[in-house]
C-alpha positions in Angstrom: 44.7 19.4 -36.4 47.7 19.4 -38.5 49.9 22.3 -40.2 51.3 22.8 -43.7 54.8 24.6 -43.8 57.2 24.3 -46.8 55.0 22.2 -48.5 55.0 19.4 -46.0 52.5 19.0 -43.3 53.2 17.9 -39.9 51.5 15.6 -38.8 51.5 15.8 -35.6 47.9 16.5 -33.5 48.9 20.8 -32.7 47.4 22.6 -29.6 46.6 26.2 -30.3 49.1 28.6 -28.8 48.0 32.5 -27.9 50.0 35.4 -28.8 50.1 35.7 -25.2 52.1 32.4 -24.4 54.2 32.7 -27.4 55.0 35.9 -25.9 56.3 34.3 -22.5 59.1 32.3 -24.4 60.9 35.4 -25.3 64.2 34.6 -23.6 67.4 32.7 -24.1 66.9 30.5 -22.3 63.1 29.9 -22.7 62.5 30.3 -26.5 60.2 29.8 -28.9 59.5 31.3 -32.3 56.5 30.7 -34.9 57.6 30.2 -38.8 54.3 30.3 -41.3 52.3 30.0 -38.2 53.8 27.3 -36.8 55.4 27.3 -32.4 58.6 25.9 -32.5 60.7 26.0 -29.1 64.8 26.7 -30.1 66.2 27.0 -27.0 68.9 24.4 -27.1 69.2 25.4 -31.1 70.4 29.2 -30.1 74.0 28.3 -28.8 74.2 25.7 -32.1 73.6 28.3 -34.1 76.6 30.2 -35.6 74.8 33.1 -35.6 72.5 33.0 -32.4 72.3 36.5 -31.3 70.4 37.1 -34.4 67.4 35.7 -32.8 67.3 38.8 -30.5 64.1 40.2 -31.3 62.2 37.5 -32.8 62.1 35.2 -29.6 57.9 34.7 -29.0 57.3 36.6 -32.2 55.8 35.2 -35.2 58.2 35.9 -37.5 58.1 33.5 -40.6 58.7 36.3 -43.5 61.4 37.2 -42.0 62.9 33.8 -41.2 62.6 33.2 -44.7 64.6 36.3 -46.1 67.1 36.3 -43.7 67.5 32.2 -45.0 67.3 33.4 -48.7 70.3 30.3 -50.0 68.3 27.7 -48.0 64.7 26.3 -46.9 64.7 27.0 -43.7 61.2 26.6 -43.0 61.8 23.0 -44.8 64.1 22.1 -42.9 62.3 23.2 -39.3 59.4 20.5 -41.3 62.0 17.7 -41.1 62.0 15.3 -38.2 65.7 15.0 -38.7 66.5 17.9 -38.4 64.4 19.1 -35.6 66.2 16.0 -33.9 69.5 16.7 -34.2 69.0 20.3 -33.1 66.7 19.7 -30.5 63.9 21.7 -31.7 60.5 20.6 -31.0 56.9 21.7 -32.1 55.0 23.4 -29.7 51.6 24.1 -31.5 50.0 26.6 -34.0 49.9 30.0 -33.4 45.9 31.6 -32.7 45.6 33.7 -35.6 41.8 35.0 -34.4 42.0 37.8 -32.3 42.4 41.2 -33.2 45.8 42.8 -32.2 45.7 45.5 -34.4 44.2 48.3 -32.2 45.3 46.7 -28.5 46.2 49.2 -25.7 49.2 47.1 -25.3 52.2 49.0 -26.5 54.6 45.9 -25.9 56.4 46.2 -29.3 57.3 42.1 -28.9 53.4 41.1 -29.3 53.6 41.0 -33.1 50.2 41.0 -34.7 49.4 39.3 -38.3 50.2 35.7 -39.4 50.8 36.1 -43.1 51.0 33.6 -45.9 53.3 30.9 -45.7 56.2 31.7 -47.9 56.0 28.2 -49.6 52.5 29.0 -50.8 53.4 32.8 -51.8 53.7 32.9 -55.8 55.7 35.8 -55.7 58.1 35.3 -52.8 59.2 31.9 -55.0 59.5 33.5 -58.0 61.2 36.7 -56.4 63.7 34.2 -54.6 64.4 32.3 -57.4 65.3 35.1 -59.6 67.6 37.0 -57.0 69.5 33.7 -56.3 69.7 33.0 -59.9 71.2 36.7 -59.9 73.6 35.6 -56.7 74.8 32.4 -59.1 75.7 34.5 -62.2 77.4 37.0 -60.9 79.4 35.3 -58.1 78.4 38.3 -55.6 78.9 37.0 -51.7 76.0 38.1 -49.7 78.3 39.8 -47.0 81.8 42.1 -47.4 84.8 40.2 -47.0 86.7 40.7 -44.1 89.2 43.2 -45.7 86.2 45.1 -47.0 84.2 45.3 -43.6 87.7 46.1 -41.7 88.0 48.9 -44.2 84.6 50.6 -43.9 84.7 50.5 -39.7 88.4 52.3 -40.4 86.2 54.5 -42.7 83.6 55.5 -40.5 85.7 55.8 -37.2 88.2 57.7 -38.6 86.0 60.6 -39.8 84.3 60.3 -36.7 87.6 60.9 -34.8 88.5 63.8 -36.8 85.0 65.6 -36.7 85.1 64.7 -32.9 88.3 66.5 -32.8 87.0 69.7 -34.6 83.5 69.6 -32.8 84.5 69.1 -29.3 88.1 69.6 -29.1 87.9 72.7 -31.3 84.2 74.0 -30.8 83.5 74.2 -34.4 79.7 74.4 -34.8 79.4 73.3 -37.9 81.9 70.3 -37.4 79.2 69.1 -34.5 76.7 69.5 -37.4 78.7 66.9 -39.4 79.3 64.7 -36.7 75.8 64.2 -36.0 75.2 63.4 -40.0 77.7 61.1 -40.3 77.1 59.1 -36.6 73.8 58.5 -38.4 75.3 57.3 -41.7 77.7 55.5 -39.9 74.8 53.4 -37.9 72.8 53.1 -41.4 75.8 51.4 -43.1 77.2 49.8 -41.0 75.7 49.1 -37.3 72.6 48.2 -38.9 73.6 45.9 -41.1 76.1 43.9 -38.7 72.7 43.8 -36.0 70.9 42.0 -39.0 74.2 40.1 -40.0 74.4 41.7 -43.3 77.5 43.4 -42.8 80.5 40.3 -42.4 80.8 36.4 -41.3 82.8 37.8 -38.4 81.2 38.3 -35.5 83.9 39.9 -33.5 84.3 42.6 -36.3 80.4 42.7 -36.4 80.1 43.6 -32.5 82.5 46.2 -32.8 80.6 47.6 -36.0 77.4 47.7 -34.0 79.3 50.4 -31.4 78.7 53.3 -33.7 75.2 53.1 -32.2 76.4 53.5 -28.4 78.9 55.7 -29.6 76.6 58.1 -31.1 74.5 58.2 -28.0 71.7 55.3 -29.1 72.1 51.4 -28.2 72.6 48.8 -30.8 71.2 46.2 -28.6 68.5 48.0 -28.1 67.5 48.7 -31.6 68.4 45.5 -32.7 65.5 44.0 -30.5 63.0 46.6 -30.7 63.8 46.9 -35.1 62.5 43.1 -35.5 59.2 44.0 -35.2 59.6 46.7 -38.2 60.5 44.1 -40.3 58.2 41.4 -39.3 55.0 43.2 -39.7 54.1 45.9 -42.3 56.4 48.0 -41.1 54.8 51.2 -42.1 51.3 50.1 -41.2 51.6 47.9 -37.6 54.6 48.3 -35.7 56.5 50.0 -33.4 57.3 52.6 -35.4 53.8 53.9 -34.8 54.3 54.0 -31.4 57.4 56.4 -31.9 55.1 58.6 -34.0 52.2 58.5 -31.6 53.7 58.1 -28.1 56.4 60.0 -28.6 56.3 62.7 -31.1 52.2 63.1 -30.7 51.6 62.9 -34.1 49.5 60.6 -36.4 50.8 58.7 -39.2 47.7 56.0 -39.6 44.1 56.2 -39.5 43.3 53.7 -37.0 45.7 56.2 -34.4 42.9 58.4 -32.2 42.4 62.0 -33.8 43.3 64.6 -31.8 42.9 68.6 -32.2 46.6 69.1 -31.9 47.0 66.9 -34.7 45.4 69.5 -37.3 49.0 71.0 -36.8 51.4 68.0 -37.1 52.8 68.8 -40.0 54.4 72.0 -38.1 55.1 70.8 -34.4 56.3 67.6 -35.9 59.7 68.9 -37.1 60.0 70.9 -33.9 59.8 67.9 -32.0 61.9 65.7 -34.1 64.6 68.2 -34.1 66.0 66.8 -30.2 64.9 63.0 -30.6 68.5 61.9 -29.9 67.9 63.6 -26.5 65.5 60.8 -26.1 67.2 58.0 -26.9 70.8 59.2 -25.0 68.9 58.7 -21.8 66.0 56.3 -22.9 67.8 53.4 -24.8 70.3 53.2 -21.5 67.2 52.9 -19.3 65.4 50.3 -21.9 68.7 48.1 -21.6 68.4 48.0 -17.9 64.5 47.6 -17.4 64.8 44.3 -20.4 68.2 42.8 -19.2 66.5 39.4 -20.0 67.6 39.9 -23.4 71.1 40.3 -23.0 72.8 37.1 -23.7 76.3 38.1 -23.0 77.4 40.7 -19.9 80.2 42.2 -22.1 77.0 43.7 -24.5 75.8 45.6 -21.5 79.9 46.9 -20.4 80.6 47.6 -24.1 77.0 50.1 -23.9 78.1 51.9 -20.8 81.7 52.2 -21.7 80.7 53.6 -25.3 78.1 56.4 -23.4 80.7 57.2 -21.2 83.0 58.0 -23.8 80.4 60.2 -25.3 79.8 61.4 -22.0 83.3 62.8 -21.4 83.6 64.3 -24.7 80.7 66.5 -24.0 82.3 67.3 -20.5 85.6 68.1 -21.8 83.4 70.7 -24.0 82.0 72.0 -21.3 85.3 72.7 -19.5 87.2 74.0 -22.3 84.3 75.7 -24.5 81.7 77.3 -21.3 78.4 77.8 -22.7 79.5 77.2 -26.4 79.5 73.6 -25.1 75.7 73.8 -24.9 75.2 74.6 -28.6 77.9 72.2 -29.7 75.6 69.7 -28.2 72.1 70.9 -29.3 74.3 70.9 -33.1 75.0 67.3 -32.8 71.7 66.2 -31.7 69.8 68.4 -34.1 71.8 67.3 -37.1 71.5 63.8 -36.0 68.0 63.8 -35.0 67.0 65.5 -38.8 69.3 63.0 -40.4 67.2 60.0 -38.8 64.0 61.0 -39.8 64.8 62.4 -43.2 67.1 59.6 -44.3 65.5 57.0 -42.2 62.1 57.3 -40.7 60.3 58.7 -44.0 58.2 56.9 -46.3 56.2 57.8 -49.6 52.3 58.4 -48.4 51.7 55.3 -50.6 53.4 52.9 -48.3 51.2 54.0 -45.4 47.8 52.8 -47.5 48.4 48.8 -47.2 46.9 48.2 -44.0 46.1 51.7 -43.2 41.9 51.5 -43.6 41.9 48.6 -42.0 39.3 48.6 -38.8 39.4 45.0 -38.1 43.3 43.0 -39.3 41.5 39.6 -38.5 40.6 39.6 -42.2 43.9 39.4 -43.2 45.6 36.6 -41.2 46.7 33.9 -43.5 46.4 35.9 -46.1 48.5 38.8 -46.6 52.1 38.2 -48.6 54.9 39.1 -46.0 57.1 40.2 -49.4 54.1 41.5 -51.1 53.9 43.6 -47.8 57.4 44.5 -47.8 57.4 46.3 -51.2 54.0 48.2 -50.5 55.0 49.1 -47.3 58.5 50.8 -48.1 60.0 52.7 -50.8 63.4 53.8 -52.7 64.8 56.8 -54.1 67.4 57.7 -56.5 70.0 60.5 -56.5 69.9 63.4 -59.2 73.2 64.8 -58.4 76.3 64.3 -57.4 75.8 65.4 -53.8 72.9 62.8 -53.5 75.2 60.1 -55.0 77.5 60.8 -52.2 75.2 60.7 -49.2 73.5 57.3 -51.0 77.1 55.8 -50.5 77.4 57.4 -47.3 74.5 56.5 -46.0 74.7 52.7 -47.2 72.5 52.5 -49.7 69.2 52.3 -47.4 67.7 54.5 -50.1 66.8 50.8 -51.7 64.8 50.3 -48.5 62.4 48.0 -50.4 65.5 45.7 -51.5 66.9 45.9 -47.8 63.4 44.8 -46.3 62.7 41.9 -48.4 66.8 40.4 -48.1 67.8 42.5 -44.7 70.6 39.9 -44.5 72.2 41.6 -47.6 75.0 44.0 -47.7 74.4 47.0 -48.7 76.0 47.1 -51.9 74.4 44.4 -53.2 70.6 46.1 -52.1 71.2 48.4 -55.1 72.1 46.0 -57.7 69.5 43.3 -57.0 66.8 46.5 -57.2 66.7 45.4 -61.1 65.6 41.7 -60.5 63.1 42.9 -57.9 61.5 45.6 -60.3 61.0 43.3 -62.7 59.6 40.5 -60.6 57.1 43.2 -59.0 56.1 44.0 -63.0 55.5 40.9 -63.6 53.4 40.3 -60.4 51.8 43.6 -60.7 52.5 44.7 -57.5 53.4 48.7 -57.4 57.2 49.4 -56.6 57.6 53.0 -55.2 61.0 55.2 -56.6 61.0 58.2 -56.7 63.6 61.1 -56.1 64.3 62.1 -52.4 62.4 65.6 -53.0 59.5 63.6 -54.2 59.7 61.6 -50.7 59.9 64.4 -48.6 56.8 66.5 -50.2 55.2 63.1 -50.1 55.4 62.8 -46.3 54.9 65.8 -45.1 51.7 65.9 -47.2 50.9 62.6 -45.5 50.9 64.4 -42.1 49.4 67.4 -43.3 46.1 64.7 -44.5 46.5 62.6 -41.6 45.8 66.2 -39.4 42.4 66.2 -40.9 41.3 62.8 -42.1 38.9 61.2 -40.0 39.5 58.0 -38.2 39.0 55.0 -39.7 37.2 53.3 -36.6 34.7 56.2 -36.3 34.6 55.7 -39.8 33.9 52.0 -39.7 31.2 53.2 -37.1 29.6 55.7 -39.1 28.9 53.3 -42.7 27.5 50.6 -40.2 24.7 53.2 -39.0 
């Protein structure tokens, strides 16, 4: 059998790997990953690359779309074709990925077994053209994919800063309403800046990157944590198949797709879904810690794991030295934070339009679509962006680093955040010309959209009894 990637095909004779054995290479040191469907194994390439701990996540994932947008300058997936290079980096092909069985509705809730082998970006019309434009964009204008180095020095300084004095008023002081704002602006903070630097789109420096990323432990998550478990968002359709259904259906009991089993309770989502929501940070304070320790195979570097526990213990005190000076006030200082915070997360960045949860969302049986589906095609469908209409909305789109051009930020995550909103132009106008549907809308128009969304998905009947039902 042989396999076509980049418009080469290998010619080597491939054995068929399962999702299951591509899975079992998901370590450092025991890595594989599959491009456009193809199992390469990059464990001696990891430490060669400058950027190696950006493979956290994808290791035993197919993850070709993403491989490709986070490579948007160069052909990666070309140059993983070429002998020589594969060679000199001692990579080696392993086989093709088993694209047959059904993953879509497995009891597994592993979020590392990804599920759907799309198209390969060399034979997707509208990646090309969408890539050609946006570097075409890169060339005229001279813009650098990443902030410089005074630039990302002077947004940490930014964000720590305002941090340190709302810290001050919240826990020092026992203002209420300065907790409020803290947990905002730990939220904003991760959006702009942790996030980015865990997808290296933030700087070239990694040193300044890692401290970036602390915001996350800082504000009672783990960046190392999200930055593995994220992949998998962006990988798949992230609103359709992902983890992010799991967090919807495991642990907030509500349901966001079709295929998710329909329960009574769910007829009343819409209500117990913002009660819920309200202390996720409660959640993740205890449950990102725990995740670290019960997946310490993928920490590549022991100083990931001390920088964790030292930023949670700094959080820690705070909230102790609230307790000690404030009494009970100290309870409702806390229960501020995490409110504000937990709101901010899933109203700036958990919600989507109800249209970018119809791609995949009638789907009983995803087998249909291996090979088939456009990863960036995907992207777009599956996400949308909103616009301010004041100048309070302007604001918190700066603040919260422009991840109201979600779309933009899916389809180039290695992109800084700045640049998300001024390439949103070039990627309109590719989408028109593709006619593929580009969701932007004002952020009231999202948030009716989605609470709608849950307020259908109470009632709508599943799509598997569904499926059942027209076969009868």
């Amino acid at each position: 059998m042989s396999a076509s990637t980049s418009g080469r095909t290998l010619t080597t004779t491939l054995a068929t790997i399962t999702y299951a054995e591509l899975k079992r290479h998901s370590r450092y040191e025991d890595a594989w990953i599959s491009v456009d469907g193809v199992v390469y194994d990059i464990t001696k390439f990891i430490d060669a690359h400058p950027f190696g701990d950006t493979f956290r996540g994808n290791l035993g994932t197919e993850c070709g779309g993403l491989f490709a947008a986070s490579h948007v300058n160069t052909n990666a997936a070309k140059m993983l074709a070429s002998d020589k290079f594969r060679a000199k980096h001692d990579i080696s092909i392993i086989g093709r990925l088993d694209g047959s069985r059904d993953h879509l509705h497995k009891s597994d809730p592993d979020p590392y077994l990804d599920r759907l082998i799309h198209r390969p970006m060399a034979d997707d019309p509208f990646w090309q053209d969408l890539k050609e434009e946006v570097c075409a964009f890169l060339r005229e204008t001279g813009e650098s994919i990443h902030y410089s180095l005074g630039q990302g020095v002077a947004l940490v300084a930014y964000y720590f800063i305002i941090a340190a004095v709302l810290s001050w008023l919240a826990w020092f002081q026992g203002s209420l309403l300065a907790a409020a704002l803290l947990g905002f602006h730990m939220l904003c903070a991760v959006a702009h800046v942790s996030h980015m630097a865990t997808h290296f789109g933030f700087t070239r420096h990694p040193w300044l990157n890692f401290l970036a990323q602390q915001f996350f432990d800082l504000g009672g998550m783990s960046s190392l944590e999200w930055q593995i478990s994220h992949q998998t968002h962006h990988n798949q359709p992230h609103s359709a198949i992902d983890q992010q259904t799991n967090v919807y259906d495991d642990t907030l009991g509500t349901r966001i797709h079709r295929y998710i089993e329909q329960r009574p309770r769910h007829r009343y989502q819409h209500i117990y879904f913002w009660v819920i929501v309200s202390q996720y940070l409660l959640f993740r304070l205890v449950g990102t810690t725990w995740w670290m320790l019960q997946n310490r195979r993928f920490i590549r570097h022991w100083y990931e794991m001390a920088a964790h526990l030292f930023a949670r213990a700094v959080f820690v005190s705070l909230v102790v030295y609230a307790v000690n000076a404030h009494g009970w006030l100290a309870l409702w200082l806390f229960l501020s934070y995490a409110t504000a915070y937990s709101y901010a997360a899933f109203i700036l960045l958990y919600n989507d339009h109800a249209d970018a949860h119809a791609v995949i969302d009638d789907a009983a049986d995803i087998r249909r679509y291996h090979g088939r589906t456009s990863w960036a095609e995907v992207q777009v469908r599956t996400s949308n962006d909103w616009y301010p209409t004041n100048w309070l909305m302007a604001f918190i789109e700066f603040h919260y680093g422009y991840f109201n051009y979600h779309i933009e930020h899916h389809l180039f995550p290695t992109f800084k955040p700045t640049l998300m909103k001024k390439v949103s132009p070039v990627v309109q106008r590719v989408c028109r010309r593709h006619g593929i549907p580009y969701t932007r809308t004002t952020f009231l128009e999202v948030q009716v959209s989605l609470q709608e969304h849950f307020a259908r998905m109470g009632t709508l009947a599943d799509v598997r009894a569904s499926a059942d039902d027209s076969r009868e």
